[in-house]
C-alpha positions as CSV (number, residue, x, y, z in Angstrom):
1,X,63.5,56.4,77.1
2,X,66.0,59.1,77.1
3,X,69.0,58.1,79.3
4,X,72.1,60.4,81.0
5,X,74.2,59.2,78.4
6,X,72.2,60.8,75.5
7,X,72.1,64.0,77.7
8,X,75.9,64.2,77.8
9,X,75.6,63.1,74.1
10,X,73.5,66.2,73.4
11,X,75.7,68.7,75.9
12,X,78.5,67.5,74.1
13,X,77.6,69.2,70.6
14,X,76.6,72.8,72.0
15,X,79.2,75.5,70.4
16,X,80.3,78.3,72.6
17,X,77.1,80.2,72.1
18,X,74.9,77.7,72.9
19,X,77.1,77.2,76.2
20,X,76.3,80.6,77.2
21,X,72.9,80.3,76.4
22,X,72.0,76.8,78.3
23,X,74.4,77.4,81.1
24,X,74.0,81.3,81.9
25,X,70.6,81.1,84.0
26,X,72.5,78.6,86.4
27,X,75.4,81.2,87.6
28,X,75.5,84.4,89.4
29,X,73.4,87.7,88.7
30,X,75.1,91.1,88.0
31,X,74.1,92.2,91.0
32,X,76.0,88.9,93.0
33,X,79.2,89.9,90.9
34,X,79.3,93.4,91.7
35,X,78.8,92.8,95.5
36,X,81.9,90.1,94.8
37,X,84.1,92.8,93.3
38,X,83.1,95.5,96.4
39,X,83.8,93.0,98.8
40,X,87.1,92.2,97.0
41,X,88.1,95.5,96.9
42,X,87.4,96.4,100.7
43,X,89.3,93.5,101.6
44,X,92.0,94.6,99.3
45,X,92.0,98.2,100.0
46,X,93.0,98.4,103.9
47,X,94.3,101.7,104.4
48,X,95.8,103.0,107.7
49,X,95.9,106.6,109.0
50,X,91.9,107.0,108.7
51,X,91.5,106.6,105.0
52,X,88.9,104.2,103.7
53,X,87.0,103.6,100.1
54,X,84.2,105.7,99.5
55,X,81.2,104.8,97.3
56,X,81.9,102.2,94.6
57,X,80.7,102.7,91.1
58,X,80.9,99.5,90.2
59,X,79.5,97.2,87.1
60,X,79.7,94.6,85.0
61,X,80.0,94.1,81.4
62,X,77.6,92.0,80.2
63,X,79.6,92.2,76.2
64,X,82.3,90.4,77.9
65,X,81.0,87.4,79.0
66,X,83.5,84.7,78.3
67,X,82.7,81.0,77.7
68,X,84.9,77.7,76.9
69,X,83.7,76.3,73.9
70,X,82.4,72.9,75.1
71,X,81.5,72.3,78.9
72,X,83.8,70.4,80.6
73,X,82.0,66.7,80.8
74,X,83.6,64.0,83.4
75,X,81.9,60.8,82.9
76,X,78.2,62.4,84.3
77,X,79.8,65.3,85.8
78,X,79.4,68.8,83.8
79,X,81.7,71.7,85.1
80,X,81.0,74.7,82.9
81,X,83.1,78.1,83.8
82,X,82.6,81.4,82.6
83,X,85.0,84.6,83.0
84,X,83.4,88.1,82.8
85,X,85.0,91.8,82.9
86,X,83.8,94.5,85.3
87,X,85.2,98.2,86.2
88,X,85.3,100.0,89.5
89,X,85.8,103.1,90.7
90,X,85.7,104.9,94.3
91,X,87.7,108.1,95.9
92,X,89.6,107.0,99.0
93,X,87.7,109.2,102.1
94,X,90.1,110.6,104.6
95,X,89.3,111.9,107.9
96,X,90.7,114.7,109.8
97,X,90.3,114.9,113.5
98,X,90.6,118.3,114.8
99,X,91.1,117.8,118.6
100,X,90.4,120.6,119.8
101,X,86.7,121.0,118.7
102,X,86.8,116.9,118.8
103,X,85.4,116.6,115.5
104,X,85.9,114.6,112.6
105,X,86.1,116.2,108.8
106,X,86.2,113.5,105.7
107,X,87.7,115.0,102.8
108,X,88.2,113.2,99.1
109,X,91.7,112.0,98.5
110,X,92.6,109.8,95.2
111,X,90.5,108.7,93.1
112,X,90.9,104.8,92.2
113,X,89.6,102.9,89.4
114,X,90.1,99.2,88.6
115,X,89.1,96.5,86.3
116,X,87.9,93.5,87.4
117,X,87.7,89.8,85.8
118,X,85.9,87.3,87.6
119,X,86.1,83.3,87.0
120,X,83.1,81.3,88.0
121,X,82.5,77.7,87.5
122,X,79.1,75.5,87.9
123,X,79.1,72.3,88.2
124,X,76.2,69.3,87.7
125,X,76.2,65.9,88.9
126,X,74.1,64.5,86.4
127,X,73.0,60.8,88.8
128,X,70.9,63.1,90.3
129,X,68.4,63.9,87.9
130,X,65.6,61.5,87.7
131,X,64.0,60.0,84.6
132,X,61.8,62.9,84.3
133,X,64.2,65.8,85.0
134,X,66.3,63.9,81.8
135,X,62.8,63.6,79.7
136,X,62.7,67.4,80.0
137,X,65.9,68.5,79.5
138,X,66.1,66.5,76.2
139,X,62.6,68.3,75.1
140,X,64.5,72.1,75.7
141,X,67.3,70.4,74.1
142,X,65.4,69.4,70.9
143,X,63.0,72.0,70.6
144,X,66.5,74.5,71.1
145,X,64.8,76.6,73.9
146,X,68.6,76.1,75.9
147,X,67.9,79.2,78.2
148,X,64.5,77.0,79.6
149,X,67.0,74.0,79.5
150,X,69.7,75.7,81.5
151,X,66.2,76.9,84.3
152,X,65.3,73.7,84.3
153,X,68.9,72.1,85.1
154,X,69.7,74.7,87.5
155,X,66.4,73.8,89.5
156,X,67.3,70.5,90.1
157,X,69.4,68.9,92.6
158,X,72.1,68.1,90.2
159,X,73.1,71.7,89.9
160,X,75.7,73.2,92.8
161,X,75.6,76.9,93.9
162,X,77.9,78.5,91.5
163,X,81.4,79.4,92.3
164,X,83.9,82.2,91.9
165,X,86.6,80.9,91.4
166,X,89.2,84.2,91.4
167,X,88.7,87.7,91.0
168,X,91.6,89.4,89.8
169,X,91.9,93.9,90.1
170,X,94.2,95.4,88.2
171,X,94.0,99.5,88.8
172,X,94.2,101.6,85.7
């Protein structure tokens, strides 16, 4: 019977591609990360006077997906993080009362455009996988189907809700 110790055993020997392949299905869609990067640039992009962001063109690039080589293994804790690129871009929107016909006119001001990098980290506490939960994983293991190993993990209550950890903009 396959124990948590030869899980870890097997984690342990994944290269950086294998990483990405096992871990990937257990952290955040493209469409989670580029709602992260909108909301971190309305929170970064307060403007007074009546200016505001417009529409955000955002997206991620899916090339740059960054992976440690080995995941991070803590006796049977497994913290895995990732770091993936994005761009944005939106015109600020400026409106111009005109009192006397009280109306409001937006009009386009600067355009802005940013590149993003996200860090996110999962993390799996392997004493609560049961006897069959480790059976399995050790069949994806050995049969190398890691993206059906890193389903399976993720659907079982050793796996957290990933995390991200920072999101750093930097306009271009």
């Amino acid at each position: 019977m396959d124990t948590i110790k030869d899980l870890v055993a097997k984690i342990e020997k994944f290269d950086r591609s294998e990483t990405a392949e096992a871990f990937n299905p257990c952290f955040n869609t493209e469409d989670q990360l580029v709602n992260a990067i909108n909301e971190k640039l309305e929170s970064d992009s307060t403007y007074s006077g009546g200016e505001r962001s417009g529409d955000k063109d955002t997206e991620i690039d899916e090339q740059s997906i960054y992976y440690d080589e080995n995941p991070s293994i803590d006796d049977d804790e497994i913290t895995v993080e990732r770091t993936i690129q994005g761009t944005s871009s939106f015109d600020e929107e400026i409106d111009i009362r005109d009192h006397e016909e009280n109306t409001t006119d937006t009009i386009t001001g600067k355009e802005h455009n940013y590149e993003a990098t996200i860090t996110e980290r999962c993390n799996f506490d392997l004493q609560e996988l049961d006897k069959e939960e480790i059976q399995n994983l050790m069949v994806d293991i050995s049969e190398k189907d890691l993206e059906s190993f890193g389903t399976d993990l993720n659907s079982t209550k050793a796996a957290s809700k990933p995390e991200i950890v920072k999101i750093e903009l930097t306009e271009i």
